[in-house]
mmCIF entry with sequence, helices, sheets and N, C-alpha, C, O atoms, coordinates in Angstrom:
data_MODEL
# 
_entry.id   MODEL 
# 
_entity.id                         1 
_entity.type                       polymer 
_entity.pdbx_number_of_molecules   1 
# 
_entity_poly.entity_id                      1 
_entity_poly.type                           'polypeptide(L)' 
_entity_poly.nstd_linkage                   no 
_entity_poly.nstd_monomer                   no 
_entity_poly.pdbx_seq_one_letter_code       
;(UNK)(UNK)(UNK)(UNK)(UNK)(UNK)(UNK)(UNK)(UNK)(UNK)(UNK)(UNK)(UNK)(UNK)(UNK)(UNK)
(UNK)(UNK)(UNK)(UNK)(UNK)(UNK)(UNK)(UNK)(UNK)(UNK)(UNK)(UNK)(UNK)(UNK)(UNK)(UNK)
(UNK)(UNK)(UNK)(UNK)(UNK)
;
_entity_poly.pdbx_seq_one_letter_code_can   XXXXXXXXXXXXXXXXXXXXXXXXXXXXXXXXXXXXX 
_entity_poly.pdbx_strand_id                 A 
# 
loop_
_entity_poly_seq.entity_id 
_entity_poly_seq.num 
_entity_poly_seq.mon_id 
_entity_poly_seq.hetero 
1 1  UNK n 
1 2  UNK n 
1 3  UNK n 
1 4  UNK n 
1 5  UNK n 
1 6  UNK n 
1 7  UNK n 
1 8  UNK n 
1 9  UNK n 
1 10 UNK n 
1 11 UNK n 
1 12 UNK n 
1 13 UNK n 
1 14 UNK n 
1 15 UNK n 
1 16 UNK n 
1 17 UNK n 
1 18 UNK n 
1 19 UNK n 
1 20 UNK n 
1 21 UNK n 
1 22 UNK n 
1 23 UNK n 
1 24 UNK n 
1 25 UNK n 
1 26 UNK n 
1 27 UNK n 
1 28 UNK n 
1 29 UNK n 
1 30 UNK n 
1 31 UNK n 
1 32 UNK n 
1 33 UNK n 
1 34 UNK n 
1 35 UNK n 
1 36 UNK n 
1 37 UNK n 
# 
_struct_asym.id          A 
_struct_asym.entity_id   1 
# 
_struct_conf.conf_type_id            HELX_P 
_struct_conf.id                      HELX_P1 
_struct_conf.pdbx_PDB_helix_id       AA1 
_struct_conf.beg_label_comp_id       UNK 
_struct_conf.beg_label_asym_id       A 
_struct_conf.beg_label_seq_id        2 
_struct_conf.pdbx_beg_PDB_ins_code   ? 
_struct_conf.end_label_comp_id       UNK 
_struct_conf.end_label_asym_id       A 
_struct_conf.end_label_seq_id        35 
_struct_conf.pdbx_end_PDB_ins_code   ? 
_struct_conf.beg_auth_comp_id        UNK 
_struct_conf.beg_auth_asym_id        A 
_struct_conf.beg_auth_seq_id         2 
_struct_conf.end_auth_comp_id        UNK 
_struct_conf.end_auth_asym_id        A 
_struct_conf.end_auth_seq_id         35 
_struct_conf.pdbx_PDB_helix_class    1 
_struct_conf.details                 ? 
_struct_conf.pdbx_PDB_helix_length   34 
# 
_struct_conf_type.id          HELX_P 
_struct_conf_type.criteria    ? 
_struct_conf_type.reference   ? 
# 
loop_
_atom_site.group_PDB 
_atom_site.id 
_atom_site.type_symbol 
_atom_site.label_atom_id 
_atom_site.label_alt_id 
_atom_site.label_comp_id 
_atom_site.label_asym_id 
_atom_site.label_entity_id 
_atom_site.label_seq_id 
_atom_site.pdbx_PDB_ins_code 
_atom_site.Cartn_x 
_atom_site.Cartn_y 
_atom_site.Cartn_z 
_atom_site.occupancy 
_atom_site.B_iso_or_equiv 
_atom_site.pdbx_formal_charge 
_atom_site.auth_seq_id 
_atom_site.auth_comp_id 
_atom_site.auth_asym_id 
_atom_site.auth_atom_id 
_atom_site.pdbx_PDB_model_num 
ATOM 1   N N  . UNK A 1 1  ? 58.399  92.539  73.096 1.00 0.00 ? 1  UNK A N  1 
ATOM 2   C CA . UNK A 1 1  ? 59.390  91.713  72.362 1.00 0.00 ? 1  UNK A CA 1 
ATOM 3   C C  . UNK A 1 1  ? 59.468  92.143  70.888 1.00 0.00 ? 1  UNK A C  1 
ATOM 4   O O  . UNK A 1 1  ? 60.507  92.600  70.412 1.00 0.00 ? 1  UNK A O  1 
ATOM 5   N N  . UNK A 1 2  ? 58.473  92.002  70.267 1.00 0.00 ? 2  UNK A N  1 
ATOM 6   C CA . UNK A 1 2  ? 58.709  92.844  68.685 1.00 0.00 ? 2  UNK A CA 1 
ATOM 7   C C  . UNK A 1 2  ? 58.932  93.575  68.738 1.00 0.00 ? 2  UNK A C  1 
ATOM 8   O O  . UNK A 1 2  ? 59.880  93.618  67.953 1.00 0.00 ? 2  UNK A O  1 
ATOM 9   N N  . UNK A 1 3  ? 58.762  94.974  69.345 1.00 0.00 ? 3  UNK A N  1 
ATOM 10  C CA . UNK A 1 3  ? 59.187  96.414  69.336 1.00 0.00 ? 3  UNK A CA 1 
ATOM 11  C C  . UNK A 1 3  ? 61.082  96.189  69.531 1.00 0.00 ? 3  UNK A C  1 
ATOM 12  O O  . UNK A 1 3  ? 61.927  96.544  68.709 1.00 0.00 ? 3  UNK A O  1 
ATOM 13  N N  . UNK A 1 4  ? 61.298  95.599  70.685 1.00 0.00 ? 4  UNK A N  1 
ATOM 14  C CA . UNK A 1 4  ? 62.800  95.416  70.458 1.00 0.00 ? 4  UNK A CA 1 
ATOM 15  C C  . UNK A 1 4  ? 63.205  94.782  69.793 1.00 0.00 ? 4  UNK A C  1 
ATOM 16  O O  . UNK A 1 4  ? 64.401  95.065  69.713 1.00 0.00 ? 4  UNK A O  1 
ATOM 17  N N  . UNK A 1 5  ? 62.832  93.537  68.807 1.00 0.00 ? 5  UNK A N  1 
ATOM 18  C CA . UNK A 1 5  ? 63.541  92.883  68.203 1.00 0.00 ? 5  UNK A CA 1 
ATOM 19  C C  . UNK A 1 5  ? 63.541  93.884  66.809 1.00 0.00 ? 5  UNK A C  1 
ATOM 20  O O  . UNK A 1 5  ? 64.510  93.814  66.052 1.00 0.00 ? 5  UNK A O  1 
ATOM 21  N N  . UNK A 1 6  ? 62.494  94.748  66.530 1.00 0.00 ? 6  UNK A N  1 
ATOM 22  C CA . UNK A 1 6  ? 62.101  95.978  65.399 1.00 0.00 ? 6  UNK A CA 1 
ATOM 23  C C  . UNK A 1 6  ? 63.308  96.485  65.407 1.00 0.00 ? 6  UNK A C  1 
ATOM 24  O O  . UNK A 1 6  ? 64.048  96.543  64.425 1.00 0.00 ? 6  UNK A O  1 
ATOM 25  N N  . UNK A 1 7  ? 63.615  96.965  66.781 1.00 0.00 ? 7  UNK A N  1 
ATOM 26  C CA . UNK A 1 7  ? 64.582  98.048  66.937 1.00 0.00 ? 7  UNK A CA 1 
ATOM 27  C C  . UNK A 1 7  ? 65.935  97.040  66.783 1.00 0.00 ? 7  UNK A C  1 
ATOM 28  O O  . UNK A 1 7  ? 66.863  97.576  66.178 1.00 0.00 ? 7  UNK A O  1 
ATOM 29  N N  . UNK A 1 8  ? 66.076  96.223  67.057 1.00 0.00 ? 8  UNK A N  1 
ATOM 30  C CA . UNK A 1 8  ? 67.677  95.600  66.922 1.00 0.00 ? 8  UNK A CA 1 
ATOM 31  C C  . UNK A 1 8  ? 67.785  95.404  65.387 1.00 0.00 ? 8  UNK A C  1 
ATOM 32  O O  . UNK A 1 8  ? 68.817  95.892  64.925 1.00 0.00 ? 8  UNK A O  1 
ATOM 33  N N  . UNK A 1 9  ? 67.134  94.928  64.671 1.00 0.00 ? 9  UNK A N  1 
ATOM 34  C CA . UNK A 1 9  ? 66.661  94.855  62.926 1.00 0.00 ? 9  UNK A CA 1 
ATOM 35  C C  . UNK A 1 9  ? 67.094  96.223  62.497 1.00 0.00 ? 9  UNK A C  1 
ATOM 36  O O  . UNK A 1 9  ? 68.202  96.407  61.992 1.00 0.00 ? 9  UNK A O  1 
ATOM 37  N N  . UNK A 1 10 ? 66.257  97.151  62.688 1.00 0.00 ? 10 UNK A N  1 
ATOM 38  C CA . UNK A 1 10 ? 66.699  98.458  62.455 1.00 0.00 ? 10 UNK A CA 1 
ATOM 39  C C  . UNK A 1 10 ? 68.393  98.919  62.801 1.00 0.00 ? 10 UNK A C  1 
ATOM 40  O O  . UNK A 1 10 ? 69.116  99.518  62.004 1.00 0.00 ? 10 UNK A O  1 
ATOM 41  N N  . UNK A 1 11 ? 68.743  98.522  64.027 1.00 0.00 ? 11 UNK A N  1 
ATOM 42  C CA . UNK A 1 11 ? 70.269  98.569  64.310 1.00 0.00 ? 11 UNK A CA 1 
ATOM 43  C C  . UNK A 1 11 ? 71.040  97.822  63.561 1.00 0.00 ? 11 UNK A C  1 
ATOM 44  O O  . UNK A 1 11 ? 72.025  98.454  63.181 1.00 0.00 ? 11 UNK A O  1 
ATOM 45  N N  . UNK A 1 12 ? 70.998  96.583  63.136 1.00 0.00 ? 12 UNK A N  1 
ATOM 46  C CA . UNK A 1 12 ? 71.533  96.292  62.217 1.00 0.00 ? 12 UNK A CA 1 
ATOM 47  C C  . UNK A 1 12 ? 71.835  96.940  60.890 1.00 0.00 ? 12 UNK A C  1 
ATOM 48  O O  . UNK A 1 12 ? 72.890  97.491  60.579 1.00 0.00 ? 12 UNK A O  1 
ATOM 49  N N  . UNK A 1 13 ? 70.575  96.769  60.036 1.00 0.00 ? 13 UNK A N  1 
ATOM 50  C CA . UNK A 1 13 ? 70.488  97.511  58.537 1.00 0.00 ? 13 UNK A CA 1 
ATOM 51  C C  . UNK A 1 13 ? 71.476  98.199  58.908 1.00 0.00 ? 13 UNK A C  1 
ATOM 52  O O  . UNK A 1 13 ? 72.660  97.943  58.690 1.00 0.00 ? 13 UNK A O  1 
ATOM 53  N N  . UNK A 1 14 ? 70.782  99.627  59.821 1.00 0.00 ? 14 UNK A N  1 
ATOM 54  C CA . UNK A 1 14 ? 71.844  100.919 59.946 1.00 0.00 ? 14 UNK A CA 1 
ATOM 55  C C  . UNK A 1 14 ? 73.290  100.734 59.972 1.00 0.00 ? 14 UNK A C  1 
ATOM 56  O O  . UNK A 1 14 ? 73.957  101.512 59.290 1.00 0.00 ? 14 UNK A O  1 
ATOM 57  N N  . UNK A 1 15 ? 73.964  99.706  60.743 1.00 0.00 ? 15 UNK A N  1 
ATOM 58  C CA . UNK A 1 15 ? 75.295  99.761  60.828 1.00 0.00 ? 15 UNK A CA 1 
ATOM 59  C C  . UNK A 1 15 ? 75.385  98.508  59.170 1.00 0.00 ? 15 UNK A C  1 
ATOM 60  O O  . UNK A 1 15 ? 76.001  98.837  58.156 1.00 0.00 ? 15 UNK A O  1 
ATOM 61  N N  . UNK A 1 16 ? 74.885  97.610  59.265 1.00 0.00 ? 16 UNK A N  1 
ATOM 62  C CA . UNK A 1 16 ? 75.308  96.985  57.432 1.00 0.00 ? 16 UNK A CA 1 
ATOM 63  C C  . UNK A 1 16 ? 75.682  98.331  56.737 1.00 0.00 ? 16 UNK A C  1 
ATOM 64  O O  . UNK A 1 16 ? 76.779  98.605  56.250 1.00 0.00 ? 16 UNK A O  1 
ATOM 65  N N  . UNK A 1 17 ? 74.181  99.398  56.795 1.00 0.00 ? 17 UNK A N  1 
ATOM 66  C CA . UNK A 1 17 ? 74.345  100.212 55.334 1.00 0.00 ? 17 UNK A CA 1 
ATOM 67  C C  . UNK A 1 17 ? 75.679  101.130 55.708 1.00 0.00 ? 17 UNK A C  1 
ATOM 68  O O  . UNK A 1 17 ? 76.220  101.688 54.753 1.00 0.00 ? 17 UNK A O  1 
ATOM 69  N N  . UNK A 1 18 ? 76.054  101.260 56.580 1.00 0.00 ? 18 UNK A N  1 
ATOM 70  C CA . UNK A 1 18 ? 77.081  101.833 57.266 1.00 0.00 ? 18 UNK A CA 1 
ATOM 71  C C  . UNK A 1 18 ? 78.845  101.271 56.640 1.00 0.00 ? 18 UNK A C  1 
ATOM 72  O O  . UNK A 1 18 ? 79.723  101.840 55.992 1.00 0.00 ? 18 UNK A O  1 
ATOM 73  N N  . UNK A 1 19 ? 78.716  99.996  57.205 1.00 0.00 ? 19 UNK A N  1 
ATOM 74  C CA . UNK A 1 19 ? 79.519  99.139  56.608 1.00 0.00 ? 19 UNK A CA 1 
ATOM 75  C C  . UNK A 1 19 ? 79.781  99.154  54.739 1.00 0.00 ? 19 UNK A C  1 
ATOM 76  O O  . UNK A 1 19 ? 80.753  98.841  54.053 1.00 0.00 ? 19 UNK A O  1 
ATOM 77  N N  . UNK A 1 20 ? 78.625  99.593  54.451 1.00 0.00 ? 20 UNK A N  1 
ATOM 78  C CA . UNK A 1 20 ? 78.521  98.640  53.287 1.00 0.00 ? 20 UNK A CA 1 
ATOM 79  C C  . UNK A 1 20 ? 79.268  100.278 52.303 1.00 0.00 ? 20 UNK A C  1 
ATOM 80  O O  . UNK A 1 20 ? 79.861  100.315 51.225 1.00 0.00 ? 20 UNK A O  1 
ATOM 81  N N  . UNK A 1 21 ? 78.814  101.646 53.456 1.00 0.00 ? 21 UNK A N  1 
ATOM 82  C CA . UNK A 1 21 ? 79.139  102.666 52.542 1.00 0.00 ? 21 UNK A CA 1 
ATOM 83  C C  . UNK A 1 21 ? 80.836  103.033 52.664 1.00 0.00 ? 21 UNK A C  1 
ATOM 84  O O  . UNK A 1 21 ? 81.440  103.856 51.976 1.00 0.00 ? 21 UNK A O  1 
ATOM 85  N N  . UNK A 1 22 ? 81.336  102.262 53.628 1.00 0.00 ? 22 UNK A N  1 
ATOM 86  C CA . UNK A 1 22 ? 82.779  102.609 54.223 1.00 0.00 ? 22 UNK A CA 1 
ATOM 87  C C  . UNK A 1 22 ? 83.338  101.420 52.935 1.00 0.00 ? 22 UNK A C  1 
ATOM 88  O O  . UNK A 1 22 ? 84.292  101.702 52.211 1.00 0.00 ? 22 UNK A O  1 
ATOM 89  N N  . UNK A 1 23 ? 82.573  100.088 52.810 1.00 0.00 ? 23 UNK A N  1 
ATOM 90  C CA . UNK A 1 23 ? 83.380  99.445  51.603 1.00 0.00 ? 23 UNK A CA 1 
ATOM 91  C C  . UNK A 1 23 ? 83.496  99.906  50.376 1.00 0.00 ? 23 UNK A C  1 
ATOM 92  O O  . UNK A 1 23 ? 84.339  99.634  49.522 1.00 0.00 ? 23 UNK A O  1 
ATOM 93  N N  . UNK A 1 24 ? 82.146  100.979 50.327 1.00 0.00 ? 24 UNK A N  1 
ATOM 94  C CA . UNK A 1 24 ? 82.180  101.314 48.674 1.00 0.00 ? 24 UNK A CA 1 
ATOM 95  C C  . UNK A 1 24 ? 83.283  102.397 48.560 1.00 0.00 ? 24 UNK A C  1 
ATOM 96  O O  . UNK A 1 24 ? 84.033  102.445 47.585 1.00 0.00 ? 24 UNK A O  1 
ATOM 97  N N  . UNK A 1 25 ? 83.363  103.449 49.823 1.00 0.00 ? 25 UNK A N  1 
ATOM 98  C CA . UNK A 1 25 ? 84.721  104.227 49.665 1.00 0.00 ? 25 UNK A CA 1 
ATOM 99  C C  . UNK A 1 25 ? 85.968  103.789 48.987 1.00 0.00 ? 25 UNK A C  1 
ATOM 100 O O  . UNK A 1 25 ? 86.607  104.183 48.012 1.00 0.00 ? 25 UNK A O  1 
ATOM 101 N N  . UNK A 1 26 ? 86.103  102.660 50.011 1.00 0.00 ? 26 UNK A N  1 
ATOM 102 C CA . UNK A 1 26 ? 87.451  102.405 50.552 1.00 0.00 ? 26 UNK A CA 1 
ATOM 103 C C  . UNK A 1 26 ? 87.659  101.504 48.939 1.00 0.00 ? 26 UNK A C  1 
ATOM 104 O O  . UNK A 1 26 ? 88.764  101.557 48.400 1.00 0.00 ? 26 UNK A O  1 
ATOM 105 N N  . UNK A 1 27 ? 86.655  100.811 48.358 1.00 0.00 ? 27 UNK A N  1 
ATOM 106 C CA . UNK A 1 27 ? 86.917  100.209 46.723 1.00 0.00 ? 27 UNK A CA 1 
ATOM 107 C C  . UNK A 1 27 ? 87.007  101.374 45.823 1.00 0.00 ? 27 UNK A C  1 
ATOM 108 O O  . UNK A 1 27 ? 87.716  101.236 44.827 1.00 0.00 ? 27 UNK A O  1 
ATOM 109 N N  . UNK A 1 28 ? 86.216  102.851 46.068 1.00 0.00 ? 28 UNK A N  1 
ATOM 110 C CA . UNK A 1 28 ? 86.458  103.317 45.050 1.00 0.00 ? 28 UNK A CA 1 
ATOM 111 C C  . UNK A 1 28 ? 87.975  104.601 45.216 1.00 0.00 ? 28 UNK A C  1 
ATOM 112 O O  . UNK A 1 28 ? 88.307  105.398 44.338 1.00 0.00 ? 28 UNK A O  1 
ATOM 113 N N  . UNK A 1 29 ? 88.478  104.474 46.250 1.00 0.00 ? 29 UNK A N  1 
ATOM 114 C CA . UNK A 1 29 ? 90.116  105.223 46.829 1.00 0.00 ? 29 UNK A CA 1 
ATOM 115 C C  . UNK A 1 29 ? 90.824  104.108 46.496 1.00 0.00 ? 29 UNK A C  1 
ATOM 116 O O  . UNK A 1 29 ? 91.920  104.449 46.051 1.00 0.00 ? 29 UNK A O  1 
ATOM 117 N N  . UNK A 1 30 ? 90.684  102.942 46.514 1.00 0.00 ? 30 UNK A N  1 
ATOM 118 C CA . UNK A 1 30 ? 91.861  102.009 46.031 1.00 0.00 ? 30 UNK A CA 1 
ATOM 119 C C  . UNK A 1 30 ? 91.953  101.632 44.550 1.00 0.00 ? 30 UNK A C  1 
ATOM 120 O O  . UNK A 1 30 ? 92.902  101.044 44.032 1.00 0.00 ? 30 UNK A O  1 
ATOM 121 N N  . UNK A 1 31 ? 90.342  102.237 43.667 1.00 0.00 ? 31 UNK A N  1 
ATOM 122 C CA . UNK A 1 31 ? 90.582  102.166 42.160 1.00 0.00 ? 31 UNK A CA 1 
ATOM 123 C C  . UNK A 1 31 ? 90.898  103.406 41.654 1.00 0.00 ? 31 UNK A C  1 
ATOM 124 O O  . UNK A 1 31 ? 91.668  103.373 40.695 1.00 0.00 ? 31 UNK A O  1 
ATOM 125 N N  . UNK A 1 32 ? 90.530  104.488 42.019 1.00 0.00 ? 32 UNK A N  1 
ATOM 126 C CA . UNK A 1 32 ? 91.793  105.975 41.902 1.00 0.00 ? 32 UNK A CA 1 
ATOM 127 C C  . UNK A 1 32 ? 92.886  105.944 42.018 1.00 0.00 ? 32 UNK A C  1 
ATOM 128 O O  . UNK A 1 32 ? 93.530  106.308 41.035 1.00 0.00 ? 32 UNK A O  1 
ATOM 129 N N  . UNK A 1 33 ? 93.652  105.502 43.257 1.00 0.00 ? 33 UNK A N  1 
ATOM 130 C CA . UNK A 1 33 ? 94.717  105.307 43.691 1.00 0.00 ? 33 UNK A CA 1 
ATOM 131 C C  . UNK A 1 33 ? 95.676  104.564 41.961 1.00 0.00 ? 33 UNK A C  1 
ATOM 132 O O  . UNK A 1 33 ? 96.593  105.014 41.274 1.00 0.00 ? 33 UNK A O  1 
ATOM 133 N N  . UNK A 1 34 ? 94.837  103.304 41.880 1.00 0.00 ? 34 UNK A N  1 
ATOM 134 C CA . UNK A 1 34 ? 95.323  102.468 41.032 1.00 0.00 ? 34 UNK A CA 1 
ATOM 135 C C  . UNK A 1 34 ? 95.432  103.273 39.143 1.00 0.00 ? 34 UNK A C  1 
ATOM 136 O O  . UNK A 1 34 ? 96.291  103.394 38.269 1.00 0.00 ? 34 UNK A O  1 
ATOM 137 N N  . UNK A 1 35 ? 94.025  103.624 39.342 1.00 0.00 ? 35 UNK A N  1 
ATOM 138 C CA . UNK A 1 35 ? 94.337  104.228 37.986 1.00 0.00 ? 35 UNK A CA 1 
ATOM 139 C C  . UNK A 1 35 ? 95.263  106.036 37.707 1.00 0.00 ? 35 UNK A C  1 
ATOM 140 O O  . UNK A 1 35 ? 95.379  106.708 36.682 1.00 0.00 ? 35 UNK A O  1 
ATOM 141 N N  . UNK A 1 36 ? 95.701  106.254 38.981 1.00 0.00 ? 36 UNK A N  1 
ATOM 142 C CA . UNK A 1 36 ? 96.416  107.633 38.875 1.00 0.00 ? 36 UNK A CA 1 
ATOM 143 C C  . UNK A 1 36 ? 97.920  107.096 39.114 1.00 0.00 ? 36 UNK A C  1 
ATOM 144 O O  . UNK A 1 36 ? 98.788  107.930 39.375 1.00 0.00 ? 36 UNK A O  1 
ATOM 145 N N  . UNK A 1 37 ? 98.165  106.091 39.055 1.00 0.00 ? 37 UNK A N  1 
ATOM 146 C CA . UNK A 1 37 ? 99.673  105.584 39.248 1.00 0.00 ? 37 UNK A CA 1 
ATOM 147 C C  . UNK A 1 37 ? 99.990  105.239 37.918 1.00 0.00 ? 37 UNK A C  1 
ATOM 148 O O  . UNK A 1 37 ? 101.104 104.792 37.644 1.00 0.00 ? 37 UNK A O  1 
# 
């Protein structure tokens, strides 16, 4: 039971930090965008 609940913890983080690097893109293409107009 800990070993999988380890591993689902771990699956998480991974897809958050995942998430979290597709938001920092996608904020810093929409403040380029903004300041090259």
């Amino acid at each position: 039971m800990i070993i999988i609940t380890h591993i689902e913890i771990d699956l998480r983080v991974s897809c958050w930090d995942e998430v979290e690097v597709d938001l920092t893109v996608i904020t810093l293409t929409v403040f380029i965008l903004l300041e090259s107009t």
